[in-house]
Every structure is written in structure tokens, then in C-alpha cells.
N, C-alpha and C positions, 0 to 999 in steps of 0.2 A: 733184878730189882730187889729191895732188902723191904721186906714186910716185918717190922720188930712187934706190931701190934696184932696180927693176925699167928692163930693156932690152927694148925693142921693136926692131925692127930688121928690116922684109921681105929685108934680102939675106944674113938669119942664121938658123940654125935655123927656115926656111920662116915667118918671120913671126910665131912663137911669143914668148910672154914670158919674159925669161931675167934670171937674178940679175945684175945689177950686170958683166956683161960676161963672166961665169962658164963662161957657157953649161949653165949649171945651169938647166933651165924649171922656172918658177913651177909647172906640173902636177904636175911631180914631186915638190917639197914640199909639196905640198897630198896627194898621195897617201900621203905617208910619216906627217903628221899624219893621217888619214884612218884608217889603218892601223892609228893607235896607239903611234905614235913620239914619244917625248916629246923634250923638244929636244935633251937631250942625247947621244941616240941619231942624230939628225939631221948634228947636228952634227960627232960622229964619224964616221959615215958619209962627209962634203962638209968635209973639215978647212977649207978656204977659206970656207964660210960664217959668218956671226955670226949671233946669237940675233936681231938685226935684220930681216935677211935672211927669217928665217922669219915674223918678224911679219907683214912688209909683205907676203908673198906669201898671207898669208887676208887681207887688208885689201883685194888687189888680186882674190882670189877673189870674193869679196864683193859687190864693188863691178863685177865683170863681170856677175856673177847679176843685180844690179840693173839692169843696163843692158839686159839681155835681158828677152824677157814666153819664156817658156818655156812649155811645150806642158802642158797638163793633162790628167792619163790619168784615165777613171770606173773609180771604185771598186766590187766586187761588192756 
């Protein structure tokens, strides 16, 4: 999958995933939707971002989840 919007970079932001050179981390918009922020709340917030920006950063969530087998907790 081709992320044109997201930066990776180990000798920036410890290795984190960040917008488009922003230094905005992909986390953080995932938190902000997460949250209940809808874009245009986002967006205000990060005037440098576009509605882009946000898309591709659940598409990049997403698509990490998939790449990990994540732990499974028993339910009572």
C-alpha cells in the first residue's frame, strides 16, 4: 500500500509516523478521530493539515493493525 502522505524517518520524531513532513504523528490524528473529532475540528486544530492528511492516517492505522497479530485477552 503507497502512503504518499505519511513520513517515516528514524532520525525524526524517534522513528514515529508523521504527516507529510509536518511533524504532526499519525497517533495523534488517529487519537483526535478516536476522540470524536470530526475533520473539521481536526483540521482547525492542525491549520497545515488537509482532509487528506486525515484520511490516509486510518488507512495507515489500519494497515499497521494488519501487519501486527496483536495479543488476545480471555474474556470473563
Amino acid at each position: 500500500m503507497n502512503f504518499s502522505r505519511i513520513t517515516v524517518n528514524p532520525y525524526q520524531m524517534n522513528g514515529m509516523p508523521y504527516i507529510r513532513g509536518l511533524r504532526i504523528p499519525v497517533a495523534t490524528i488517529v487519537a483526535m478521530v478516536a476522540e470524536g473529532m470530526n475533520d473539521t475540528d481536526i483540521l482547525a486544530a492542525y491549520p497545515d493539515l488537509e482532509k487528506g492528511d486525515i484520511v490516509e492516517s486510518l488507512r495507515y492505522a489500519a494497515e499497521a493493525l494488519r501487519e501486527r497479530e496483536l495479543p488476545l485477552v480471555m474474556q470473563a
